[in-house]
N, CA, C and O of each residue as an XYZ file, in Angstrom:
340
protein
N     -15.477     46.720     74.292
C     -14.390     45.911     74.774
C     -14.892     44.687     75.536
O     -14.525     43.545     75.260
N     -15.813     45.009     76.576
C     -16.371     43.330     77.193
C     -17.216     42.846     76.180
O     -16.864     41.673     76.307
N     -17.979     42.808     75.351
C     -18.252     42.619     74.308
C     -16.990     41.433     73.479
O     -17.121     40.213     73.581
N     -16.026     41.977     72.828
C     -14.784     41.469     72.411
C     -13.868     40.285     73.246
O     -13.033     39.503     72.791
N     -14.400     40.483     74.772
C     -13.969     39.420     75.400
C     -14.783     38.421     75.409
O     -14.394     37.258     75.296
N     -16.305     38.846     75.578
C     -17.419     37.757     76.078
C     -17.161     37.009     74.532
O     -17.090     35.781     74.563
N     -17.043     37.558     73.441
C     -17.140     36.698     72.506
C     -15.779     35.729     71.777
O     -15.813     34.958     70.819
N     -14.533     36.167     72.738
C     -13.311     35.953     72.530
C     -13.729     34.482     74.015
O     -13.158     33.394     74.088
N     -14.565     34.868     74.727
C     -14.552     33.133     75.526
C     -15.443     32.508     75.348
O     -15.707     31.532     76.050
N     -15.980     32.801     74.599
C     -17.348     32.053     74.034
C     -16.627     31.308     72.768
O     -16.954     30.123     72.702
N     -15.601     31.790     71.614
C     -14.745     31.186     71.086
C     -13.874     30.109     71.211
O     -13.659     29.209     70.399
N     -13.297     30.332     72.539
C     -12.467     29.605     73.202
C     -13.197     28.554     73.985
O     -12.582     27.573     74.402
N     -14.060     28.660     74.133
C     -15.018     27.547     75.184
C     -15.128     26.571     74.054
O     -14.519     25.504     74.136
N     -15.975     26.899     72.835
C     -16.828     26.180     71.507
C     -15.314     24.929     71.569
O     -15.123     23.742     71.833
N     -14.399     26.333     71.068
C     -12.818     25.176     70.648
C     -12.398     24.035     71.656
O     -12.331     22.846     71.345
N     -12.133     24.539     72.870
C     -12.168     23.213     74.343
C     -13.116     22.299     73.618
O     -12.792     21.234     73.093
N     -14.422     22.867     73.644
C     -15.266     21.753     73.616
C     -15.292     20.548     72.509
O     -15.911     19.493     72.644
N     -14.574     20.886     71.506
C     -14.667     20.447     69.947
C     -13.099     19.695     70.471
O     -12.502     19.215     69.507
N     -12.672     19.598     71.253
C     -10.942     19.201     71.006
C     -11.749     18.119     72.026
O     -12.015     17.026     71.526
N     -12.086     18.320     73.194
C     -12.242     17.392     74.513
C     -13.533     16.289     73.847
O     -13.761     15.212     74.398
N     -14.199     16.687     72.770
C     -15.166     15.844     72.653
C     -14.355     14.910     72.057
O     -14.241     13.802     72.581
N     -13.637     15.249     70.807
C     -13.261     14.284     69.740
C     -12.111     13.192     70.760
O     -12.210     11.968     70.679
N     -11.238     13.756     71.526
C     -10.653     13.124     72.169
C     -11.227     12.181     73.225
O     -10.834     11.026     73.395
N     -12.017     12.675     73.790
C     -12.813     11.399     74.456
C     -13.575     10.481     73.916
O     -13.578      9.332     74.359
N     -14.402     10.896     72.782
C     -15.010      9.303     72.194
C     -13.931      8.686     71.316
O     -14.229      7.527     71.026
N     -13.034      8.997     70.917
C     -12.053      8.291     70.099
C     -11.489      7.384     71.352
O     -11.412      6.188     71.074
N     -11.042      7.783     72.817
C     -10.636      7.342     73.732
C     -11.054      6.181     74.412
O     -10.424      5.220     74.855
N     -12.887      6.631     74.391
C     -14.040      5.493     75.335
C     -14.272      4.489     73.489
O     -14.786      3.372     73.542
N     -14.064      4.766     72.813
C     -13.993      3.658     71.885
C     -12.655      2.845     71.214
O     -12.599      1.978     70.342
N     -11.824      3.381     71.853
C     -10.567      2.570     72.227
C     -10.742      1.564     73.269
O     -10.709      0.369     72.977
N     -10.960      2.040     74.677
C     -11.215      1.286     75.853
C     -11.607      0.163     75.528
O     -11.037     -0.920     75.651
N     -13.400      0.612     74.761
C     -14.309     -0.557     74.720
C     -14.043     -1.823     73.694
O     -14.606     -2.918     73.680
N     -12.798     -1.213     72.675
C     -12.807     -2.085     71.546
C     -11.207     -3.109     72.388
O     -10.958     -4.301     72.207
N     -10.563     -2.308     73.095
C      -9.588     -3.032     73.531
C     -10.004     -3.935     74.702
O      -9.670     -5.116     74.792
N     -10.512     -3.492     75.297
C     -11.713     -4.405     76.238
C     -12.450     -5.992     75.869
O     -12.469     -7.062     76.477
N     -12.915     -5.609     74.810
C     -13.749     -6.396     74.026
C     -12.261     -7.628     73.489
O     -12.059     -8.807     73.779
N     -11.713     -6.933     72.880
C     -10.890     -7.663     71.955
C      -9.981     -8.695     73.430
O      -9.949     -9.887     73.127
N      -9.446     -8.456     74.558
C      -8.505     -9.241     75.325
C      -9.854     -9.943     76.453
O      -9.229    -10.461     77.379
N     -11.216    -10.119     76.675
C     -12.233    -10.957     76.508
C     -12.820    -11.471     75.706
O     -13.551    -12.351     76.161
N     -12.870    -11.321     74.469
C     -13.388    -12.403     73.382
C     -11.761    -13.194     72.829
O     -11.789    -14.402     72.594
N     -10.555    -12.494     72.676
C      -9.673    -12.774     72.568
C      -9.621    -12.753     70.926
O      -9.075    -13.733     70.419
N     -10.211    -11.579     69.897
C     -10.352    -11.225     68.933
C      -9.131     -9.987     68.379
O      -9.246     -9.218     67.425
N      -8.288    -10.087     69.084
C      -6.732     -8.840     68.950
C      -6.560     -8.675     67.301
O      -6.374     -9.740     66.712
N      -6.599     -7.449     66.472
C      -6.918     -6.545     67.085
C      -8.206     -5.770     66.262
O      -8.353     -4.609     65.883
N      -8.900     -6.761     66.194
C     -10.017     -6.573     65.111
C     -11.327     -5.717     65.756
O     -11.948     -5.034     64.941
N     -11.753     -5.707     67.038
C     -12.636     -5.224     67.953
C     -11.661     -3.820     68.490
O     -12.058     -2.727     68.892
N     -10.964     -4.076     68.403
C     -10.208     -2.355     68.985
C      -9.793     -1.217     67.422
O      -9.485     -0.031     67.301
N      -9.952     -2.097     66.686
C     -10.257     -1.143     65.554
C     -11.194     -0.558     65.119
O     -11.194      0.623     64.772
N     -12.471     -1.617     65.069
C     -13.802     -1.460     64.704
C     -14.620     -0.684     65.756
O     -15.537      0.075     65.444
N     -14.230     -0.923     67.017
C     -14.529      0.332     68.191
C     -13.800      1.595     67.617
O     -14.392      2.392     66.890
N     -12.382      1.748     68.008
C     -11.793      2.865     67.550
C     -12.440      3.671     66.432
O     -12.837      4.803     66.708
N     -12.560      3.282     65.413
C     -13.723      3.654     64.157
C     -14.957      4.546     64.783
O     -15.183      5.753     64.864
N     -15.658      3.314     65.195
C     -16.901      4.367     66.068
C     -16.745      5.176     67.174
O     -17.704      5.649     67.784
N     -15.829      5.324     67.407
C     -15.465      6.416     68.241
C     -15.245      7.871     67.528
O     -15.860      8.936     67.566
N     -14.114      7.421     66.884
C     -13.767      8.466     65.935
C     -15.007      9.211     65.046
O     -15.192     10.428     65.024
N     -15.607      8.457     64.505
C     -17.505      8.800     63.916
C     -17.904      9.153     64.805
O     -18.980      9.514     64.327
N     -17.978      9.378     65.747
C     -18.514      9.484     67.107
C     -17.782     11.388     67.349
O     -18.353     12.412     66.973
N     -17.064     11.344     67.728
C     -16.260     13.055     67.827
C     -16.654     13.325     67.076
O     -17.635     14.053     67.231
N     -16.169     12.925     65.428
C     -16.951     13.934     63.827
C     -18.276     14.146     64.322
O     -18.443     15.353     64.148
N     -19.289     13.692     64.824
C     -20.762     13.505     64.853
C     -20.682     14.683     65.980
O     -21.355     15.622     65.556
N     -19.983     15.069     67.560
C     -20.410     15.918     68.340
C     -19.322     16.879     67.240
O     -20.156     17.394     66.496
N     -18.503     17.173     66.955
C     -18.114     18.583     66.208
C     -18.869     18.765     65.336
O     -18.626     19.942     65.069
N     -19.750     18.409     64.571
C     -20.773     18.659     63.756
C     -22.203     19.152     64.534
O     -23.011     19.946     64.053
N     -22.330     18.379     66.061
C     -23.277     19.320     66.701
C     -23.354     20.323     67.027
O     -24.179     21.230     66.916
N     -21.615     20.063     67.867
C     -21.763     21.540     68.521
C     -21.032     22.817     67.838
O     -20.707     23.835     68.450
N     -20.777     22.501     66.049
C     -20.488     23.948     65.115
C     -21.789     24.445     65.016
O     -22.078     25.641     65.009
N     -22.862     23.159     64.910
C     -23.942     23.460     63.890
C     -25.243     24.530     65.406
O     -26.032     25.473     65.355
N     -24.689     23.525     66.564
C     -25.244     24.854     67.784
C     -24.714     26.236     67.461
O     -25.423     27.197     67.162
N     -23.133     26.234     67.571
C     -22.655     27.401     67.945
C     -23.399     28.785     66.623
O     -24.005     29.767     67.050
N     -23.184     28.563     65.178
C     -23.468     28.790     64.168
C     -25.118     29.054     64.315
O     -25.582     30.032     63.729
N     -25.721     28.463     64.846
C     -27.418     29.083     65.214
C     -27.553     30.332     66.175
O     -28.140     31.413     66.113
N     -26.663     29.630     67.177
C     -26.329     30.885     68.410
C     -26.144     32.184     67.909
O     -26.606     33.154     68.510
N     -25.471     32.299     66.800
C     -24.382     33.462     66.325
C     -25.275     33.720     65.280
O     -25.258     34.851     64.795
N     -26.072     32.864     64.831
C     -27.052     34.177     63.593
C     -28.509     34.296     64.259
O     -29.416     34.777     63.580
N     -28.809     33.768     65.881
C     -29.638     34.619     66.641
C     -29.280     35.795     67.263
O     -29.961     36.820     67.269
N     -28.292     35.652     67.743
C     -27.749     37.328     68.352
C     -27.437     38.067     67.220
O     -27.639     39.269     67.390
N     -26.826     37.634     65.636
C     -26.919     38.625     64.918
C     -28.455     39.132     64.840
O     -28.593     40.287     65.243
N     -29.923     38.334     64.292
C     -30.658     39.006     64.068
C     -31.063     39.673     65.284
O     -31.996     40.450     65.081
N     -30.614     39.616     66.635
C     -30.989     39.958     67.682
C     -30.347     41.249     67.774
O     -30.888     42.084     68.500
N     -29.367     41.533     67.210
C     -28.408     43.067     67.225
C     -29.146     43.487     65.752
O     -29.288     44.709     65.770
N     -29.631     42.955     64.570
C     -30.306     44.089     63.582
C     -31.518     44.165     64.367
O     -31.531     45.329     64.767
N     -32.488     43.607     64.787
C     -33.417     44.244     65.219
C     -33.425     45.213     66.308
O     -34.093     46.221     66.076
N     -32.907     45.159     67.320
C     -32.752     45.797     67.990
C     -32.208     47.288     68.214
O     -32.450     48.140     69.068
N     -31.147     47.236     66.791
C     -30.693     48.684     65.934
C     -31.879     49.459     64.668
O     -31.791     50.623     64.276
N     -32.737     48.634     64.305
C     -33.744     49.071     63.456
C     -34.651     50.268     64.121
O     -35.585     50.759     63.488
């Protein structure tokens, strides 16, 4: 049963983390492109082309941190067959 929880918030942590990432670089590359665009005075061509790399930017950390979590989870598997052998 703690078992079933530790891995029921270890689930829930990965997911936070995958929602809060994508939402913040899509966010800080909004800022910077809307930023950019009402000082160069380029509306709204720099808040798109930011927005863009932002968005590439979240895809790029949800692709890190599946491709962490997914290593994590087939070390403790081989870590539970060996340990039952």
């Amino acid at each position: 049963m703690a078992e079933d929880n530790r891995q029921l918030m270890k689930s829930l942590g990965l997911l936070s983390s995958i929602g809060i990432s994508m939402v913040a670089s899509s966010f800080i590359g909004l800022f910077i492109g809307y930023s950019l665009d009402k000082w160069l005075g380029t509306t709204p061509w720099m808040t798109l082309i930011w927005l863009g790399i932002g968005i590439a930017s979240g895809f790029r950390n949800i692709f890190i941190l599946t491709r962490r979590a997914l290593r994590e989870q087939e070390q403790d598997q081989d870590q539970e067959n060996n340990g039952s052998s």
